[in-house]
N, C-alpha and C positions, 0 to 999 in steps of 0.2 A: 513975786519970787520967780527969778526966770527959770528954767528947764535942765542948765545946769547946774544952780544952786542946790534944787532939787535932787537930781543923782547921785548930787557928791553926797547931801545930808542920804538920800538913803543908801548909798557904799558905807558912809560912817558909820552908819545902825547896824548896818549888817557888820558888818566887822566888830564889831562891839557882842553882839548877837552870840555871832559862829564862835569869838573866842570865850566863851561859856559853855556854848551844847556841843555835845561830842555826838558821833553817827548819823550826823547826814551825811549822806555821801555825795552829795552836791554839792557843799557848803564852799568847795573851791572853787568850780565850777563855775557857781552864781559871784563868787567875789570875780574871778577873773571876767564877768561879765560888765558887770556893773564899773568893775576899772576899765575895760576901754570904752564901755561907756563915756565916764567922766572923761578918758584921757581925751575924745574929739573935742570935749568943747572947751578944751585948756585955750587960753590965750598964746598966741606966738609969745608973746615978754614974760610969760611964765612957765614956757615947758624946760627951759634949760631948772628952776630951781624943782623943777618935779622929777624931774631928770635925777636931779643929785639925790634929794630926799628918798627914792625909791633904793637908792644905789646903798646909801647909808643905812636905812634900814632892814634891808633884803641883806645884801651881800658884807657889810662892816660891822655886821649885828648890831647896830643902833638900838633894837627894838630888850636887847637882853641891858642896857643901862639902867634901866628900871629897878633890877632884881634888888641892885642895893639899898632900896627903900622900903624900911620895917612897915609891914602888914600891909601897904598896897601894892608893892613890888610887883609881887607875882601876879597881879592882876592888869597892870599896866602893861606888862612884857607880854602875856598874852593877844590885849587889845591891839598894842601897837604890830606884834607878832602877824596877826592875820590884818591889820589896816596896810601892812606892808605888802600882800597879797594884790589889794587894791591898787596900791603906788604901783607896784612895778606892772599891773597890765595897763595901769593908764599912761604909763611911761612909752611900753612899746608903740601905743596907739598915738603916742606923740611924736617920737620916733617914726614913725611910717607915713602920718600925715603930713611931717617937715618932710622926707624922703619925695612924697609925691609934689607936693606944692614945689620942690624945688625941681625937679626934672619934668613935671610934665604940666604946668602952671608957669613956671617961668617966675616966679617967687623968689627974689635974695639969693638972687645969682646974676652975675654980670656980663652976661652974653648969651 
């Protein structure tokens, strides 16, 4: 199991985790940690669909579609609530390492 399989299964725990216990006050903290973790070891062929996935569940409420499903709704909209927390810091971290690879790398750019 490589290093970043590893991250991402423990971002998913945690996020699974955090949307059940209330009062940590870390509990964002360490999600935003753990997503730019994961976000470095994204693949270039897959940060544009992490990219979206973060955008959809963060900011188009993806994560509230859940609700209309009798008796695990609310528990799925939670999970996926804070796994959204995850996506989008590993989104910036993908976002910033495209940013660098292509200005100071010389990476997918044509001059």
């Amino acid at each position: 199991m490589s290093i970043a399989r590893i991250i991402w299964s423990v971002s998913l725990l945690a996020a699974v985790i955090f949307a059940f216990v209330n009062g940590f006050e870390y509990a964002g903290a360490l999600l935003a940690i753990l997503g730019l973790l994961s976000g470095f070891f994204v693949d270039a062929e897959h940060r544009q669909g992490l990219i979206i996935a973060a955008v959809f569940l963060a900011a188009a409420g993806g994560a509230g579609a859940w609700n209309s499903i009798p008796g695990i709704g609310e528990y799925l909209t939670k999970i996926f609530g804070t796994y959204s927390a995850v996506l989008s810091a590993a989104a910036l971290m993908t976002i910033a390492r495209t940013t660098v690879e292509r200005l100071f790398l010389n990476k997918g750019t044509a001059g």
